[in-house]
N, C-alpha and C positions, 0 to 999 in steps of 0.2 A: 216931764222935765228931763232933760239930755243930763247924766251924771257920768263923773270920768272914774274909771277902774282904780280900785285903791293900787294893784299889782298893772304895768302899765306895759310890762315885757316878760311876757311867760317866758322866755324861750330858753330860761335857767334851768326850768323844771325838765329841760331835755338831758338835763346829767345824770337823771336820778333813776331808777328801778322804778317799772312803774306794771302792774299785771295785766295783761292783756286780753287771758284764756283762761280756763280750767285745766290740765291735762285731757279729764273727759271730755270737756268739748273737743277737744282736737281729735280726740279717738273717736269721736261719735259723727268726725263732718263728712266721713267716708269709709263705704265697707269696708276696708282696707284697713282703717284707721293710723295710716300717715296722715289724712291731712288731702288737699289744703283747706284751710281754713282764711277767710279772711279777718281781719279786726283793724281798727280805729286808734289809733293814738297820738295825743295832742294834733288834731285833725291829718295826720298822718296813716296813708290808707297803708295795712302792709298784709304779709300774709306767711302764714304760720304751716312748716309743714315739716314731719320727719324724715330726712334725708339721708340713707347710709347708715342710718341707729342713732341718728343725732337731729332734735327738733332744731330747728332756723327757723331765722326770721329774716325775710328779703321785703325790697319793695314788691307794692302790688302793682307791676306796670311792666310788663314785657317792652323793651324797650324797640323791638320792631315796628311793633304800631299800635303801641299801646295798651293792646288787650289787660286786662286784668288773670296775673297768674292764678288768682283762686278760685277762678272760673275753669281752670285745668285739671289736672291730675301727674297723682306721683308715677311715675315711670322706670323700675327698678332704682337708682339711686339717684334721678332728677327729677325736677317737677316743670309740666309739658304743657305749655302756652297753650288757651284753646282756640287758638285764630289759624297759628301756621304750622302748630308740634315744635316748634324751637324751645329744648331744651336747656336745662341750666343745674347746673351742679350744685352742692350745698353751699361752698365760696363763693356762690351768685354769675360762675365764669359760665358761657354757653357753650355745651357740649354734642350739639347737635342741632342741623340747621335740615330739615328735610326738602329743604328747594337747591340746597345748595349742599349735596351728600358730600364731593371732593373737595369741599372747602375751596376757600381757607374761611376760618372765620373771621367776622373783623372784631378789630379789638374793642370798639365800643360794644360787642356783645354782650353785656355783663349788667347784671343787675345787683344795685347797692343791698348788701348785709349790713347785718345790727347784732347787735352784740344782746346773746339769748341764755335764760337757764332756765331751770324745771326747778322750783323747791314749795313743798306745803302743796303740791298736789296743782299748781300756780305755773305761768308761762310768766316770765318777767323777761322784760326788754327795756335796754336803754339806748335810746337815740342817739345821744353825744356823749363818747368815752375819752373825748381830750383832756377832761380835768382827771377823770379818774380817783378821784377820792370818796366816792358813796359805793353803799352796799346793798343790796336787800334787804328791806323791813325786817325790825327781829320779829319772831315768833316763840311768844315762852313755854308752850306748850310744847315746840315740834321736838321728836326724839324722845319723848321720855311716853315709859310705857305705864306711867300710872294713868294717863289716862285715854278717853277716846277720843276718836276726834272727827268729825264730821265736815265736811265742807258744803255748806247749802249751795243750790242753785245762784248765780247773779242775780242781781237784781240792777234793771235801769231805774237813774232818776232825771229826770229834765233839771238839773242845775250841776252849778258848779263843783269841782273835788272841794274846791274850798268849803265851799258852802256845808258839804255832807259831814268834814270833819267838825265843824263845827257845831252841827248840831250832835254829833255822837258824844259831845264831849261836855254839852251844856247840862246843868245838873235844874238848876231851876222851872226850864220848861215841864219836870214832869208835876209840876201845879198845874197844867192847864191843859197838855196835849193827849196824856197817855188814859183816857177813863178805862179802859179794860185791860191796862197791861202794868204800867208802873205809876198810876197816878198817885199821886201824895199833893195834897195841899197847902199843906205845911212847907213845902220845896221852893216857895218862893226869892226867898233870900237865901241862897248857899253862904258857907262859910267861905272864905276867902284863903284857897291851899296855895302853901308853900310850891313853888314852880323850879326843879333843877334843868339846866340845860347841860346836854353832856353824851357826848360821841353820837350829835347829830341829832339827839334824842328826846322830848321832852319829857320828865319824869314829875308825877305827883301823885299824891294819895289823897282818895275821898271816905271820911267814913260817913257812910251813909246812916241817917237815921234809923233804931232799930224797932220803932215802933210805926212805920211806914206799912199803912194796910193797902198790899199789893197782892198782884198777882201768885199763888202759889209757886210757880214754875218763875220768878224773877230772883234773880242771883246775888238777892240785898246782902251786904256784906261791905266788908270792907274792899273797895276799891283800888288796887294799884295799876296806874297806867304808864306803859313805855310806848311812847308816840314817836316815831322814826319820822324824820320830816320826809316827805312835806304830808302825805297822803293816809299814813298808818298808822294803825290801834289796836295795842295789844292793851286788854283791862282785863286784869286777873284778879277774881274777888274769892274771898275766903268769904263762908256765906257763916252768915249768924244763924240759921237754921241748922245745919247740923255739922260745921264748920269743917267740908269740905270744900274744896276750891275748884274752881270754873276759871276758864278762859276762855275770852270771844275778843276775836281777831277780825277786825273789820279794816279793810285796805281799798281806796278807788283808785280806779284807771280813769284818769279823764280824758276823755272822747273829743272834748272839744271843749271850748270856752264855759258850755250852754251845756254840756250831755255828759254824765258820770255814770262807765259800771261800777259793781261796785261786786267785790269778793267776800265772803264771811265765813269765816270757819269758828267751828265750836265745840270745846273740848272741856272732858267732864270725868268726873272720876269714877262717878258711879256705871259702870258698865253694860251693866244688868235693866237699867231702865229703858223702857223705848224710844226708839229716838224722834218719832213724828210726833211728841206733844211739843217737845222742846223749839223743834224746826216749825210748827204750826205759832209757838209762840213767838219766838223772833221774827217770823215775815208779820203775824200780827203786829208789833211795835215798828215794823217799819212802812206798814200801811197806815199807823195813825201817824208819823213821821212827814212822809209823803205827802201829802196836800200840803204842807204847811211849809215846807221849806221849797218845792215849787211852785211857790205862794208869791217866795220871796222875789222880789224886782228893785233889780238887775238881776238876774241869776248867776252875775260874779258878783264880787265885795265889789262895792262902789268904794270913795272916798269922802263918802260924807254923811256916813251912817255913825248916828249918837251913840256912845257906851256910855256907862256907869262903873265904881268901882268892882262891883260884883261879876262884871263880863270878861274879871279877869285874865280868865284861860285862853277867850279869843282874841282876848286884846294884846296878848303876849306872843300868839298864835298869828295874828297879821303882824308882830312888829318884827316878826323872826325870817317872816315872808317876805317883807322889803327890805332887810338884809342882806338875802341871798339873793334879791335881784338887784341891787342895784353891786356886789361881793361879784356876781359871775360878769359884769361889765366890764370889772377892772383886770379879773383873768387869773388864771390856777388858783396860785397863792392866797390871793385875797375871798376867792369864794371857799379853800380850805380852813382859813381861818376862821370866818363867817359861821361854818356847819359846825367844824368841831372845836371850835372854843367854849371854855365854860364857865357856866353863870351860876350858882346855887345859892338857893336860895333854906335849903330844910337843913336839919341838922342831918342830914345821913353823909355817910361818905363813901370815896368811889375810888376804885383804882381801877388802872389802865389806862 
């Protein structure tokens, strides 16, 4: 049965921050560790390289004949086309044509740049900087020396960014999905949490059951998550075990409609502990995760999937999401209003 997209015009989510790389991947795609590296975003082919002491992000498409830049290499301070050696400066202008040494250049020489930063160990790019009102995902961990902080390998999944957030955020599936990491039976019916929307952000607290017979190594506790739309998840939980606190930062890049990476990083107070049981347990919860939500068909939100009052968080989750697409149609103002207007619902309060 043919079903139509709940979200029907992605091309909002071109305004937003969205991770592409590791740092180390970039460093690891050549001895050299400039780069290039290629990567995927919003099926947008592009490629990642340090130029001059500063990582860019350019198309991946030498505009001679198309070759693909990441199939090249960096060349003192440009990256060298592997069809003709036509070179290209970090501003995307071509700085060098070896068929054509005396010039002149032509002006269509030039390959389109994007607007790039390094933060959290992360390559973030955003496609379209005409509204200019988002930021990068917070991270509540980053900068502060109490604790460590890891950043696991990607992980791909065959479905949607939508899709992943929404499963990271679902509390009742761990009745059914998780038998050797977070299962609880009990989890069927979640309680129904207060939802603040506020500087782009979705903000709610879970307190998790604390007689929930889990896994050792799970970070039961009280819950707080700051959701940066559209893609990111910061949940920092103060643990009832021996009430320090953890945070894991899960963020996708979506690759295409159909294909998400996805970033995690995980930070912990206790320093002294090793860190592969912890990394052994997180990919374990997202390998019982993984079948289940590339399960899911459409691998986007359709528009005719039943909820119930309990699906709260996703249902507030898609309504925030047709918002912003149909807020970036009408143009700047109306999509800054969209992101950072706000909605509270909990008795906390906010400044700024």
């Amino acid at each position: 049965m043919q079903t139509n997209p709940l979200i029907k015009d992605t091309s909002y989510l071109r305004h937003f921050w969205h991770p592409v790389c590791s740092l180390q991947e970039l460093e690891m795609a050549s001895p050299s560790g400039l780069g290039p590296l290629a990567v995927t975003l919003l099926n947008e082919h592009l490629v990642v390289a340090k130029l001059g002491g500063k990582i860019v992000t350019l198309r991946d498409r030498c505009p001679h004949r198309s070759a693909k830049l990441s199939g090249g290499k960096v060349v003192g301070e440009d990256i060298q086309c592997p069809y003709h050696g036509w070179q290209y400066r970090a501003d995307g202008t071509c700085s060098h044509i070896p068929a054509l040494p005396e010039g002149p250049i032509p002006a269509k020489a030039r390959v389109e740049r994007f607007e790039c930063e390094e933060r959290y160990g992360l390559i973030w790019v955003r496609l379209d900087s005409s509204y200019d009102c988002t930021e990068i995902p917070f991270f509540s961990a980053a900068n502060d020396p109490k604790f460590k902080i890891i950043i696991q390998e990607p992980y791909y999944w065959k479905s949607s960014a939508e899709r992943r957030w929404e499963n990271f955020t679902d509390f009742s599936h761990f009745a059914f999905v998780h038998p050797k990491t977070l299962f609880d039976p009990n989890a069927a019916q979640p309680p129904l949490v207060p939802m603040d929307r506020v500087n782009g952000q979705f903000r709610f607290v879970y307190d998790t059951p604390k007689g929930m017979d889990v896994n050792k190594l799970a970070i039961i506790g009280k819950f707080s998550y700051i959701c940066s739309m559209p893609f990111a998840i910061d949940l920092s939980s103060l643990k009832y075990s021996d009430n320090t606190t953890s945070v894991l930062f899960n963020v996708s890049c979506p690759v295409s409609d159909t294909e998400t990476k996805n970033y995690f990083i995980f930070a912990r107070e206790k320093h002294d502990d090793a860190d592969w049981p912890h990394i052994s347990f997180n990919n374990l919860v997202f390998a019982e995760d993984k079948p289940i939500i590339e399960s899911e068909s459409p691998q986007y939100i359709p528009d005719d999937e039943v909820s119930v009052v309990t699906d709260k968080v996703s249902t507030q989750y898609r309504k925030w999401l047709r918002e912003l697409e149909a807020a970036a149609k009408e143009g700047k103002e109306a999509f800054k209003k969209a992101l950072h207007g706000r909605a509270i619902e909990s008795d906390r309060t906010y400044t700024g």
